[in-house]
TIDREN-164188 format. One record per residue (C-alpha): x, y, z; residue number from 1. Coordinates in pm, 1 decimal, m for minus. Layout:
residues N
+----------+----------+----------+-----+
!       px !       py !       pz ! seq !
+----------+----------+----------+-----+
!        X !        Y !        Z ! NUM !
...
+----------+----------+----------+-----+
//
This chain:
residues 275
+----------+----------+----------+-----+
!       px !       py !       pz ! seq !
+----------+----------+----------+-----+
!    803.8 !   1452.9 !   1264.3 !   1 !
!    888.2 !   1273.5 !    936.9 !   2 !
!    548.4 !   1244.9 !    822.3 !   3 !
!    477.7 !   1252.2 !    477.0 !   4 !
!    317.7 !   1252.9 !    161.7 !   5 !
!    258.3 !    961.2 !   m103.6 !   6 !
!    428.6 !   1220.7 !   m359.5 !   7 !
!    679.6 !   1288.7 !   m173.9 !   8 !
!    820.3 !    909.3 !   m133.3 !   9 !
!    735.7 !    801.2 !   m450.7 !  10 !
!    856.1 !   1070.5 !   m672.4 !  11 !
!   1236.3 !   1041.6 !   m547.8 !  12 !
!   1142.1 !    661.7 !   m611.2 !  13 !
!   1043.4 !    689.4 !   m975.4 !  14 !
!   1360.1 !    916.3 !  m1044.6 !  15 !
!   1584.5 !    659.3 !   m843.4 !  16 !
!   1472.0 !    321.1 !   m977.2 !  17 !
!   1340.3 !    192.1 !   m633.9 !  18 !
!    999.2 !    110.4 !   m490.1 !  19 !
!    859.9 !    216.0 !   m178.1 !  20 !
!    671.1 !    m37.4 !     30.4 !  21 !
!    309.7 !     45.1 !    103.7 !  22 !
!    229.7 !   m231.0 !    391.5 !  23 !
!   m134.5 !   m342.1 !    569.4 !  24 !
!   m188.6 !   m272.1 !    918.5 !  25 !
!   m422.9 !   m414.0 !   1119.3 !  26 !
!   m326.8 !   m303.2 !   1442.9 !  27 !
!    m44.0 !   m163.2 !   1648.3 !  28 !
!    137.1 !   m427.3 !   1710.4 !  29 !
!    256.5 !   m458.8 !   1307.4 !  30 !
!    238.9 !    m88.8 !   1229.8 !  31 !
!    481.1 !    m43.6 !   1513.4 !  32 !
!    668.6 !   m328.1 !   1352.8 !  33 !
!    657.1 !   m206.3 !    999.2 !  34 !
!    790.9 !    136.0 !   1146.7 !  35 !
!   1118.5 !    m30.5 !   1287.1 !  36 !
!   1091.6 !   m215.1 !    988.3 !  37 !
!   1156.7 !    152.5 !    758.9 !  38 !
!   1401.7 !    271.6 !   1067.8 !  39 !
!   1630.5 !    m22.0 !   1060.1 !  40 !
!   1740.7 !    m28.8 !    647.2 !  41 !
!   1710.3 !    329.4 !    628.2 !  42 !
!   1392.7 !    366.4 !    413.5 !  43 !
!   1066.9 !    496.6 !    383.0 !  44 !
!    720.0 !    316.5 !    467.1 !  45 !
!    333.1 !    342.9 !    357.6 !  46 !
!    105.7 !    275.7 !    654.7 !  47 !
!   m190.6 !    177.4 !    476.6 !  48 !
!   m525.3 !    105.9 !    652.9 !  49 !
!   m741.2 !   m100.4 !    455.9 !  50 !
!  m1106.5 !   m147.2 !    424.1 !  51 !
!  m1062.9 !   m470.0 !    726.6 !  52 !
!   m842.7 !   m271.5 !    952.5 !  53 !
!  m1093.8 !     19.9 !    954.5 !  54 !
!  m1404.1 !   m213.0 !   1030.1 !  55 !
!  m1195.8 !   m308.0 !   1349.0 !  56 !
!  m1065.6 !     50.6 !   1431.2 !  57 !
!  m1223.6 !    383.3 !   1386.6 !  58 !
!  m1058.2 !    597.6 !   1077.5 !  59 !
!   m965.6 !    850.3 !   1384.5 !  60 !
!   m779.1 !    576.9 !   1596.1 !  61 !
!   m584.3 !    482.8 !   1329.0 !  62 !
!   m532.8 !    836.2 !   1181.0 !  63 !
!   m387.8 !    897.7 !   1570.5 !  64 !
!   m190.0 !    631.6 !   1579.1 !  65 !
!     10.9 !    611.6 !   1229.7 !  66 !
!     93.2 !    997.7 !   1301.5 !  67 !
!    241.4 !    903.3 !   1635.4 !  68 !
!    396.8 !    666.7 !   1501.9 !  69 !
!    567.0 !    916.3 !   1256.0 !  70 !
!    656.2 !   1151.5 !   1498.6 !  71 !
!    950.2 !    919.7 !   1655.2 !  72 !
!   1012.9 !    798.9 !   1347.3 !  73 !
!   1390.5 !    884.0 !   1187.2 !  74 !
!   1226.3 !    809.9 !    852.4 !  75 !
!    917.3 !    889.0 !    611.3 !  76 !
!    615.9 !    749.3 !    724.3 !  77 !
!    301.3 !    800.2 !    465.9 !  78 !
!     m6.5 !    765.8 !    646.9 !  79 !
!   m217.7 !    607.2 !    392.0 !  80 !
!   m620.4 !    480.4 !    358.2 !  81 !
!   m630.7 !    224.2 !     99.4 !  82 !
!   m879.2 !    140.8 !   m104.9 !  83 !
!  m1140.2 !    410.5 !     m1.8 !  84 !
!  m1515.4 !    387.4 !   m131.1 !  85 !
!  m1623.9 !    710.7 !   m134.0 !  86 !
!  m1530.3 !   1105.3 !   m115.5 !  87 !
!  m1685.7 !   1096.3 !    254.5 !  88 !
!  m1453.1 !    842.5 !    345.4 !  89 !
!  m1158.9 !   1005.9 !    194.8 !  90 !
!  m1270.2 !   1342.0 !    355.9 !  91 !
!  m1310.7 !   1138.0 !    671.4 !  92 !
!   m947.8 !   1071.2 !    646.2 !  93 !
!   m791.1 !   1394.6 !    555.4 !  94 !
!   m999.1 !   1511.7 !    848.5 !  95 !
!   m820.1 !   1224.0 !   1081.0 !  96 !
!   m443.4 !   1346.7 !    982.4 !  97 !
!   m409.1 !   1087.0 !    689.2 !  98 !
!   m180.5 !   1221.8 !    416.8 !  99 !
!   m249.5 !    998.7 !    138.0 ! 100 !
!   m588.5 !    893.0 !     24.0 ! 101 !
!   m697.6 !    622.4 !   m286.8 ! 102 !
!  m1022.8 !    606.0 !   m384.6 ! 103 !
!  m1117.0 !    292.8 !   m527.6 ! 104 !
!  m1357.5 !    354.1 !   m814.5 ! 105 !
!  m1233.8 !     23.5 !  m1047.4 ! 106 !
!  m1566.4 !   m146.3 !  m1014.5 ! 107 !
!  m1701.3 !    171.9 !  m1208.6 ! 108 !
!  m1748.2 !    181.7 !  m1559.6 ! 109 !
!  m1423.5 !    424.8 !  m1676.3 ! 110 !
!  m1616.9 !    770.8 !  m1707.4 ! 111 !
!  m1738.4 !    769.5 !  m1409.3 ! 112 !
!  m1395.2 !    646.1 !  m1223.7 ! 113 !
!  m1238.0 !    903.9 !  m1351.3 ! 114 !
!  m1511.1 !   1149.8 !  m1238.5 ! 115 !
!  m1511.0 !   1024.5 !   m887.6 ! 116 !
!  m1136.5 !   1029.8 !   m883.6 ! 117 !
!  m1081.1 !   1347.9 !   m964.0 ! 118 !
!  m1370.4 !   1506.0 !   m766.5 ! 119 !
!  m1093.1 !   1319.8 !   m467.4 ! 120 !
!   m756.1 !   1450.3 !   m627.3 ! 121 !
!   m891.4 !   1819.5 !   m604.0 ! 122 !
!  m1002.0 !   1752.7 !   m247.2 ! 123 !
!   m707.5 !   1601.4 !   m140.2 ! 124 !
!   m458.1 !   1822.3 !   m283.9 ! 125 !
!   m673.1 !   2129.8 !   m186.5 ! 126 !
!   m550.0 !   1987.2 !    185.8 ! 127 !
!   m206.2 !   1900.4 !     58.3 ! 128 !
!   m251.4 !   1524.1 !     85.5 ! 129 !
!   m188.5 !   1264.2 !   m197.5 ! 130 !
!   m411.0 !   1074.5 !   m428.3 ! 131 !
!   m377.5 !    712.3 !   m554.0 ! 132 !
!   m680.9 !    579.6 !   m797.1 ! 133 !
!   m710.6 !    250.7 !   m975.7 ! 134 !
!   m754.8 !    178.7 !  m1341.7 ! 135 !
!   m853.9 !   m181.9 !  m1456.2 ! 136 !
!   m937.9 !   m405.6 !  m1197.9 ! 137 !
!   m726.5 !   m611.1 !   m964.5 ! 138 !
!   m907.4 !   m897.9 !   m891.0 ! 139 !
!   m906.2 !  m1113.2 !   m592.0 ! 140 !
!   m740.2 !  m1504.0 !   m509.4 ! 141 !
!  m1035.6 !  m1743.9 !   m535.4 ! 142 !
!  m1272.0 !  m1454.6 !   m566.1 ! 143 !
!  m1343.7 !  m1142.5 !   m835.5 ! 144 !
!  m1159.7 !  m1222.3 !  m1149.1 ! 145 !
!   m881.9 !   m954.9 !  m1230.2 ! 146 !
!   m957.4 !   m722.6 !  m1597.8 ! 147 !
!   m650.2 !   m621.8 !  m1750.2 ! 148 !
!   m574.4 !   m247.9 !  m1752.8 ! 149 !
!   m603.4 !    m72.5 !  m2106.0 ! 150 !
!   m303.8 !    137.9 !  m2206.0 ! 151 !
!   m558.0 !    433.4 !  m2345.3 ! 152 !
!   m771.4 !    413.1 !  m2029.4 ! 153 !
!   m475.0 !    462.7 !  m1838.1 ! 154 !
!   m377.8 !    782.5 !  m2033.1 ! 155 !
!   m653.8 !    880.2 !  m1991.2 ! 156 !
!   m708.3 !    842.8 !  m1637.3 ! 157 !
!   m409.3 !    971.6 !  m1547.3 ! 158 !
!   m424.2 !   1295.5 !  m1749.7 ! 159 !
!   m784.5 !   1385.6 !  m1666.5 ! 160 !
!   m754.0 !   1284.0 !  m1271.2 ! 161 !
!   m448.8 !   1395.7 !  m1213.5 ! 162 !
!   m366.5 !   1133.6 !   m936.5 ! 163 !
!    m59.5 !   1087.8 !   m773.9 ! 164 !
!     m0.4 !    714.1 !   m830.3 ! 165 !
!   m195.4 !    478.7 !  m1048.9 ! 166 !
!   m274.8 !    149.0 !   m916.2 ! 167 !
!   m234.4 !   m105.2 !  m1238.6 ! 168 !
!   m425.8 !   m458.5 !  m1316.6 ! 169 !
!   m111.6 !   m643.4 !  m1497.4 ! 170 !
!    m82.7 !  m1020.6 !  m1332.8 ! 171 !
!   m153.0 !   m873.0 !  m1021.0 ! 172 !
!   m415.2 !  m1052.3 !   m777.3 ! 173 !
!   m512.8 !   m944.6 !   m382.6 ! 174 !
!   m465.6 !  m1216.2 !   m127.9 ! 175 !
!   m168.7 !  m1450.2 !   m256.8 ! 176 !
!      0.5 !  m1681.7 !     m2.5 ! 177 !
!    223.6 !  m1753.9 !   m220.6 ! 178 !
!    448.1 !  m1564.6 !   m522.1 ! 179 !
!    256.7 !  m1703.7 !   m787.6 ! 180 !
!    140.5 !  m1401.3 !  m1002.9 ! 181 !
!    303.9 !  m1376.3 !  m1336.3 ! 182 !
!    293.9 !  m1005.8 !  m1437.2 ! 183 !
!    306.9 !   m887.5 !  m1811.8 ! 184 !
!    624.6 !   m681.8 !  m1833.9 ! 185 !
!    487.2 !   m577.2 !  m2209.0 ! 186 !
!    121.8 !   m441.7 !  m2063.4 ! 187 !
!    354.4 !   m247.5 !  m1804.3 ! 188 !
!    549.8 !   m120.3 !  m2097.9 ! 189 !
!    230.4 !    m16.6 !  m2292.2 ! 190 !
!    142.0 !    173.3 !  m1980.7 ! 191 !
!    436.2 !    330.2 !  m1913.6 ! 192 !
!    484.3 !    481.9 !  m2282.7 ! 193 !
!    141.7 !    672.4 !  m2277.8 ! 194 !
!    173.7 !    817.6 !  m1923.1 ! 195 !
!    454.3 !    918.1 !  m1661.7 ! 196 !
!    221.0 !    915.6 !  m1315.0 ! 197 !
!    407.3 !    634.5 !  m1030.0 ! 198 !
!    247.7 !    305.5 !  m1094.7 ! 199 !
!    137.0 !     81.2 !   m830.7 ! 200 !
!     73.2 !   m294.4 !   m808.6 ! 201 !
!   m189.7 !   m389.5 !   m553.8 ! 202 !
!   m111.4 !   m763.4 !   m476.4 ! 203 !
!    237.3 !   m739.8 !   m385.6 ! 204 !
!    307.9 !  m1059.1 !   m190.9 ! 205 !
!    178.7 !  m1250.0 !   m495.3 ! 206 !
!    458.2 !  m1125.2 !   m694.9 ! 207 !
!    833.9 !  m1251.8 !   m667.5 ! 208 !
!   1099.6 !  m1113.7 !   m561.0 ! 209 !
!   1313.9 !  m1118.7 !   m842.8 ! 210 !
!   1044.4 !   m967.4 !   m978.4 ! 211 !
!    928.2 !   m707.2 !   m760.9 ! 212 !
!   1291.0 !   m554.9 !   m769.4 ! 213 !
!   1325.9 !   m605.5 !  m1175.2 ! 214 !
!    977.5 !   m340.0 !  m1208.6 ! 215 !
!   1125.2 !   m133.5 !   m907.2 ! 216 !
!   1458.3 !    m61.8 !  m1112.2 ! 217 !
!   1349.5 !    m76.6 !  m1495.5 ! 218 !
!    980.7 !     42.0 !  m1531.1 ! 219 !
!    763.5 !    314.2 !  m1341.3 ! 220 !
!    644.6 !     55.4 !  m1062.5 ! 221 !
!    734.3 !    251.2 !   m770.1 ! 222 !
!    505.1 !     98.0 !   m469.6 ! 223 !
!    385.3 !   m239.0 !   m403.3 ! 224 !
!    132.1 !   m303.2 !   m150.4 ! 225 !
!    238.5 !   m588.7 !     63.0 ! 226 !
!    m19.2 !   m744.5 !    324.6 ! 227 !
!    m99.9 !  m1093.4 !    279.9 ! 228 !
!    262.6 !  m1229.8 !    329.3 ! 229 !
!    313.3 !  m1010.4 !    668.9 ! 230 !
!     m6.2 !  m1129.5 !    823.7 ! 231 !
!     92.1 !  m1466.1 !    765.2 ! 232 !
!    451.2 !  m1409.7 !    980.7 ! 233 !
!    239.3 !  m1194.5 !   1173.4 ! 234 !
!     10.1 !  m1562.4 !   1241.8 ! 235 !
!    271.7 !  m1804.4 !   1271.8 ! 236 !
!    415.1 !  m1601.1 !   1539.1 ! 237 !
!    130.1 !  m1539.8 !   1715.4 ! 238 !
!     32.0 !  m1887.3 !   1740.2 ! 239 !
!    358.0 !  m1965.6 !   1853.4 ! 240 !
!    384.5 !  m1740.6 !   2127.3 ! 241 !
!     44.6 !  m1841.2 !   2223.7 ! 242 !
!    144.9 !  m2242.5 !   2186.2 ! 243 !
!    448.8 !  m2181.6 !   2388.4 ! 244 !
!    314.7 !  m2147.1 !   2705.1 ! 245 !
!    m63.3 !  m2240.2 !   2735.4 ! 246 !
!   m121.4 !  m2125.5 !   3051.7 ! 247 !
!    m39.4 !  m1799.1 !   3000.1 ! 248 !
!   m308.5 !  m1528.7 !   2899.5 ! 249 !
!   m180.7 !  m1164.6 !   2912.2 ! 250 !
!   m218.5 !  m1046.1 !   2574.6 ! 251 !
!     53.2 !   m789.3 !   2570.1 ! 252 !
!    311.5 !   m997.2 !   2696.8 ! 253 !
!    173.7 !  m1253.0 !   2371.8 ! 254 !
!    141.0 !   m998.3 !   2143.6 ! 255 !
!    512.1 !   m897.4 !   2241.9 ! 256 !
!    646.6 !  m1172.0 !   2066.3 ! 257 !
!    503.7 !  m1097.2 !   1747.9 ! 258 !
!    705.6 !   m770.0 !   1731.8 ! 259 !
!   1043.4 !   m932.5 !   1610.7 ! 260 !
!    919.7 !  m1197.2 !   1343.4 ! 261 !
!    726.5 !   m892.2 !   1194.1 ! 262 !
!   1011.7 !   m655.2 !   1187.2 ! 263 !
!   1209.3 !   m862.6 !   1081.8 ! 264 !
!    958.8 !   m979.2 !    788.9 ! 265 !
!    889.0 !   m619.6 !    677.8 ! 266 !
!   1247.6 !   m549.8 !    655.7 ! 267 !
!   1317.9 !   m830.2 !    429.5 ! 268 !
!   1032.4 !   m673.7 !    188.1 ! 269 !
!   1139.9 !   m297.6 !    221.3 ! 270 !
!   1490.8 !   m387.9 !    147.0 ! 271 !
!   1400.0 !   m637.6 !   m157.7 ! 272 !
!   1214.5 !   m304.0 !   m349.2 ! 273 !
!   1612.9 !   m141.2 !   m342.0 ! 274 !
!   1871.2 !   m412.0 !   m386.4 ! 275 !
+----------+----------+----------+-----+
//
Protein backbone atom coordinates (compact mmCIF):
# COMPACT_ATOMS: atom_id res chain seq x y z
CA UNK A 1 0.00 0.00 0.00
CA UNK A 2 1.43 3.46 -0.79
CA UNK A 3 -1.11 5.31 0.97
CA UNK A 4 -0.30 8.39 2.50
CA UNK A 5 -0.40 11.43 4.30
CA UNK A 6 -0.82 15.20 3.07
CA UNK A 7 2.53 15.80 5.22
CA UNK A 8 4.15 13.34 3.97
CA UNK A 9 3.91 14.48 0.07
CA UNK A 10 4.10 17.88 0.63
CA UNK A 11 6.92 18.25 2.98
CA UNK A 12 9.56 16.50 0.52
CA UNK A 13 7.73 19.03 -1.92
CA UNK A 14 8.45 22.23 -0.03
CA UNK A 15 12.19 21.07 0.54
CA UNK A 16 12.43 20.07 -3.29
CA UNK A 17 10.87 23.05 -5.07
CA UNK A 18 7.93 21.01 -6.62
CA UNK A 19 4.18 20.90 -6.13
CA UNK A 20 2.09 18.03 -5.63
CA UNK A 21 -1.20 17.85 -7.48
CA UNK A 22 -4.30 17.62 -5.33
CA UNK A 23 -7.06 16.63 -8.14
CA UNK A 24 -11.25 16.42 -7.90
CA UNK A 25 -12.88 13.22 -8.21
CA UNK A 26 -16.16 12.68 -8.91
CA UNK A 27 -16.26 9.18 -9.53
CA UNK A 28 -14.20 6.15 -10.40
CA UNK A 29 -13.80 6.47 -13.62
CA UNK A 30 -11.27 9.81 -13.13
CA UNK A 31 -9.87 8.77 -9.77
CA UNK A 32 -8.79 5.60 -11.49
CA UNK A 33 -7.50 7.91 -14.18
CA UNK A 34 -5.77 10.39 -11.97
CA UNK A 35 -4.07 7.23 -10.30
CA UNK A 36 -2.40 6.10 -13.68
CA UNK A 37 -2.06 9.58 -14.08
CA UNK A 38 0.66 9.67 -10.63
CA UNK A 39 1.90 5.94 -11.84
CA UNK A 40 2.90 6.89 -15.30
CA UNK A 41 5.47 10.22 -14.53
CA UNK A 42 6.49 8.76 -11.40
CA UNK A 43 4.77 11.11 -8.88
CA UNK A 44 2.55 11.47 -6.17
CA UNK A 45 -1.34 12.34 -6.26
CA UNK A 46 -4.11 14.00 -3.84
CA UNK A 47 -7.47 12.26 -4.28
CA UNK A 48 -9.61 14.89 -3.09
CA UNK A 49 -13.41 14.44 -2.65
CA UNK A 50 -15.15 17.57 -2.66
CA UNK A 51 -18.30 18.85 -1.20
CA UNK A 52 -20.23 17.68 -5.03
CA UNK A 53 -18.59 14.34 -5.20
CA UNK A 54 -19.75 13.50 -1.63
CA UNK A 55 -23.48 14.62 -2.30
CA UNK A 56 -23.31 11.89 -5.12
CA UNK A 57 -21.32 9.21 -3.08
CA UNK A 58 -21.37 8.37 0.53
CA UNK A 59 -18.00 9.65 2.51
CA UNK A 60 -17.59 5.64 3.12
CA UNK A 61 -17.77 4.71 -0.69
CA UNK A 62 -15.35 7.01 -1.51
CA UNK A 63 -13.13 6.51 1.61
CA UNK A 64 -13.25 2.57 0.14
CA UNK A 65 -12.50 3.32 -3.00
CA UNK A 66 -9.45 5.97 -2.97
CA UNK A 67 -7.74 3.36 -0.45
CA UNK A 68 -8.13 0.63 -3.02
CA UNK A 69 -7.07 2.55 -5.25
CA UNK A 70 -3.79 3.11 -3.22
CA UNK A 71 -3.21 -0.27 -2.52
CA UNK A 72 -2.11 -1.15 -6.33
CA UNK A 73 -0.75 1.91 -6.60
CA UNK A 74 3.39 2.06 -7.18
CA UNK A 75 3.09 5.63 -5.91
CA UNK A 76 1.69 7.99 -3.00
CA UNK A 77 -1.81 8.34 -3.07
CA UNK A 78 -3.28 10.99 -0.31
CA UNK A 79 -6.74 10.27 0.28
CA UNK A 80 -8.06 13.65 0.83
CA UNK A 81 -11.78 15.41 1.82
CA UNK A 82 -11.69 18.85 0.63
CA UNK A 83 -13.27 21.53 1.80
CA UNK A 84 -15.00 19.94 4.91
CA UNK A 85 -17.76 21.97 6.93
CA UNK A 86 -17.58 20.71 10.09
CA UNK A 87 -15.53 18.50 12.81
CA UNK A 88 -18.37 15.71 12.26
CA UNK A 89 -17.60 15.62 8.78
CA UNK A 90 -13.94 15.50 9.21
CA UNK A 91 -14.41 12.79 11.95
CA UNK A 92 -16.70 11.13 9.45
CA UNK A 93 -13.73 10.88 7.26
CA UNK A 94 -10.95 9.79 9.45
CA UNK A 95 -13.50 7.19 10.43
CA UNK A 96 -13.87 6.16 6.47
CA UNK A 97 -9.86 5.61 6.00
CA UNK A 98 -9.26 9.27 4.68
CA UNK A 99 -5.77 10.47 5.58
CA UNK A 100 -5.99 14.05 5.00
CA UNK A 101 -8.78 16.26 6.13
CA UNK A 102 -9.37 20.43 5.46
CA UNK A 103 -11.81 22.05 7.20
CA UNK A 104 -13.09 24.95 5.56
CA UNK A 105 -13.78 27.63 8.15
CA UNK A 106 -12.91 30.91 5.62
CA UNK A 107 -16.45 32.15 5.71
CA UNK A 108 -15.75 32.61 9.59
CA UNK A 109 -14.71 35.67 11.04
CA UNK A 110 -10.66 34.82 11.86
CA UNK A 111 -11.01 33.87 15.71
CA UNK A 112 -13.25 31.59 15.30
CA UNK A 113 -11.48 29.84 12.05
CA UNK A 114 -8.76 29.38 13.82
CA UNK A 115 -10.72 27.85 16.76
CA UNK A 116 -12.54 25.44 14.59
CA UNK A 117 -9.35 24.57 12.83
CA UNK A 118 -7.49 23.64 15.43
CA UNK A 119 -10.21 21.83 17.45
CA UNK A 120 -9.67 19.55 13.63
CA UNK A 121 -5.72 19.57 13.61
CA UNK A 122 -5.72 17.93 17.19
CA UNK A 123 -8.32 15.43 16.00
CA UNK A 124 -6.75 14.59 13.01
CA UNK A 125 -3.30 14.24 14.10
CA UNK A 126 -4.49 12.43 17.31
CA UNK A 127 -5.42 9.65 14.34
CA UNK A 128 -2.27 10.40 12.41
CA UNK A 129 -4.03 12.04 9.47
CA UNK A 130 -3.23 15.54 7.98
CA UNK A 131 -4.84 18.89 8.25
CA UNK A 132 -5.27 21.60 5.55
CA UNK A 133 -7.33 24.96 6.71
CA UNK A 134 -7.97 28.10 4.75
CA UNK A 135 -7.13 31.66 5.57
CA UNK A 136 -8.73 34.55 3.48
CA UNK A 137 -11.23 33.58 1.21
CA UNK A 138 -11.06 32.09 -2.24
CA UNK A 139 -13.86 33.20 -3.96
CA UNK A 140 -15.77 31.65 -6.70
CA UNK A 141 -16.00 32.42 -10.95
CA UNK A 142 -19.22 34.41 -11.42
CA UNK A 143 -20.14 33.83 -7.83
CA UNK A 144 -18.62 34.82 -4.06
CA UNK A 145 -16.07 37.48 -4.56
CA UNK A 146 -12.47 36.31 -3.44
CA UNK A 147 -10.86 38.53 0.02
CA UNK A 148 -7.29 38.70 -0.12
CA UNK A 149 -5.38 36.80 2.58
CA UNK A 150 -3.62 39.05 5.31
CA UNK A 151 0.04 38.27 5.92
CA UNK A 152 -0.57 38.63 10.00
CA UNK A 153 -3.72 36.48 9.82
CA UNK A 154 -1.80 33.97 8.18
CA UNK A 155 0.89 33.92 10.97
CA UNK A 156 -1.30 33.70 12.94
CA UNK A 157 -3.31 30.97 11.74
CA UNK A 158 -0.69 28.95 11.07
CA UNK A 159 1.09 29.19 14.44
CA UNK A 160 -2.02 28.83 16.62
CA UNK A 161 -3.68 25.86 14.35
CA UNK A 162 -0.94 24.18 13.62
CA UNK A 163 -2.23 22.86 10.18
CA UNK A 164 -0.42 21.02 7.81
CA UNK A 165 -0.95 23.14 4.67
CA UNK A 166 -2.52 26.54 4.39
CA UNK A 167 -4.84 27.12 1.65
CA UNK A 168 -4.06 30.99 0.44
CA UNK A 169 -6.57 33.73 -1.28
CA UNK A 170 -3.79 35.47 -3.69
CA UNK A 171 -5.47 35.77 -7.44
CA UNK A 172 -6.82 32.56 -6.93
CA UNK A 173 -10.64 31.89 -7.94
CA UNK A 174 -12.69 28.22 -7.89
CA UNK A 175 -14.22 27.21 -11.17
CA UNK A 176 -11.96 28.77 -14.07
CA UNK A 177 -12.32 27.32 -17.59
CA UNK A 178 -9.79 29.04 -18.53
CA UNK A 179 -6.03 30.24 -17.07
CA UNK A 180 -7.07 33.58 -16.42
CA UNK A 181 -6.17 34.25 -12.70
CA UNK A 182 -3.36 36.64 -12.18
CA UNK A 183 -1.80 35.78 -8.78
CA UNK A 184 0.21 38.40 -6.65
CA UNK A 185 3.70 36.93 -6.41
CA UNK A 186 4.39 39.95 -3.67
CA UNK A 187 1.15 38.86 -1.30
CA UNK A 188 2.74 35.22 -1.67
CA UNK A 189 6.01 36.71 -0.61
CA UNK A 190 4.42 38.58 2.40
CA UNK A 191 3.06 35.21 3.35
CA UNK A 192 5.82 33.26 3.01
CA UNK A 193 8.22 35.60 5.22
CA UNK A 194 5.93 35.41 8.40
CA UNK A 195 5.27 31.62 8.27
CA UNK A 196 6.95 28.31 6.89
CA UNK A 197 3.56 25.86 6.85
CA UNK A 198 3.06 24.34 2.73
CA UNK A 199 0.85 26.78 1.02
CA UNK A 200 -1.90 25.82 -1.15
CA UNK A 201 -3.80 27.53 -3.98
CA UNK A 202 -7.38 26.37 -4.34
CA UNK A 203 -8.28 27.30 -8.02
CA UNK A 204 -5.60 25.65 -9.78
CA UNK A 205 -6.85 25.33 -13.36
CA UNK A 206 -7.37 29.12 -13.31
CA UNK A 207 -3.77 29.63 -12.97
CA UNK A 208 -1.11 29.18 -15.88
CA UNK A 209 1.19 27.04 -16.37
CA UNK A 210 4.13 29.01 -16.51
CA UNK A 211 2.89 30.05 -13.54
CA UNK A 212 1.90 27.21 -11.58
CA UNK A 213 5.54 25.78 -12.04
CA UNK A 214 7.30 29.42 -11.29
CA UNK A 215 5.35 29.21 -7.35
CA UNK A 216 6.10 25.34 -7.36
CA UNK A 217 10.00 26.04 -7.69
CA UNK A 218 10.56 29.62 -6.03
CA UNK A 219 7.96 30.17 -3.19
CA UNK A 220 6.26 27.73 -0.56
CA UNK A 221 3.26 26.82 -3.02
CA UNK A 222 3.51 23.21 -2.80
CA UNK A 223 -0.16 21.85 -3.95
CA UNK A 224 -2.58 23.13 -6.34
CA UNK A 225 -5.97 21.82 -6.49
CA UNK A 226 -6.88 21.10 -10.03
CA UNK A 227 -10.64 20.15 -10.93
CA UNK A 228 -12.33 22.35 -13.24
CA UNK A 229 -9.90 21.79 -16.24
CA UNK A 230 -10.09 17.74 -15.81
CA UNK A 231 -13.83 17.67 -15.76
CA UNK A 232 -13.89 19.54 -18.79
CA UNK A 233 -11.50 16.65 -20.74
CA UNK A 234 -13.36 14.45 -18.61
CA UNK A 235 -16.82 16.09 -20.74
CA UNK A 236 -15.53 16.40 -24.06
CA UNK A 237 -14.69 12.85 -23.96
CA UNK A 238 -17.62 11.67 -22.68
CA UNK A 239 -19.73 13.31 -25.13
CA UNK A 240 -17.67 12.00 -27.70
CA UNK A 241 -17.78 8.54 -26.88
CA UNK A 242 -21.40 8.92 -26.40
CA UNK A 243 -21.75 10.92 -30.03
CA UNK A 244 -19.76 8.24 -31.64
CA UNK A 245 -22.06 5.66 -31.76
CA UNK A 246 -25.72 6.66 -30.82
CA UNK A 247 -27.09 3.54 -30.64
CA UNK A 248 -25.09 2.27 -28.20
CA UNK A 249 -26.07 2.44 -24.38
CA UNK A 250 -23.80 0.34 -22.06
CA UNK A 251 -22.37 2.75 -19.81
CA UNK A 252 -19.18 1.00 -19.00
CA UNK A 253 -18.18 0.33 -22.34
CA UNK A 254 -18.92 4.61 -22.70
CA UNK A 255 -17.42 5.44 -19.72
CA UNK A 256 -14.32 3.32 -20.99
CA UNK A 257 -13.39 5.82 -23.29
CA UNK A 258 -13.08 8.50 -20.96
CA UNK A 259 -10.19 6.66 -19.20
CA UNK A 260 -7.38 7.73 -21.74
CA UNK A 261 -8.25 11.53 -22.43
CA UNK A 262 -8.27 11.79 -18.53
CA UNK A 263 -5.02 10.12 -17.94
CA UNK A 264 -3.61 11.57 -20.22
CA UNK A 265 -4.96 15.17 -19.02
CA UNK A 266 -3.90 14.58 -15.39
CA UNK A 267 -0.52 13.66 -16.46
CA UNK A 268 0.04 16.76 -18.34
CA UNK A 269 -0.90 18.71 -14.91
CA UNK A 270 1.15 16.43 -12.46
CA UNK A 271 4.13 16.73 -14.63
CA UNK A 272 3.74 20.70 -15.24
CA UNK A 273 4.05 21.18 -11.00
CA UNK A 274 7.96 19.49 -11.60
CA UNK A 275 9.43 20.58 -14.89
Amino acid sequence: MTLATLAQVLQPALKGGYAVAGLVVLGWEDARAYVAAAEAEGLPVILQAGPGCRAHTPLPVLGAMFRVLAEGAGVPVVAHLDHGTSLAECQQAIDCGFTSVMFDGSRLPLAENIAQTARIVALAHAAGVSCEGEIGFVGYAAGEASARTDPADAARFATETAVDAMAVSVGNVHLQQAALASIDLTAVAGIMAVCDTPLVIHGGSGVPAAMRLHLARHTSVCKFNIGTELRMAFGAALRQAVNSDPQRFDRLAILKETEAPVTLAARRVLRGLVE
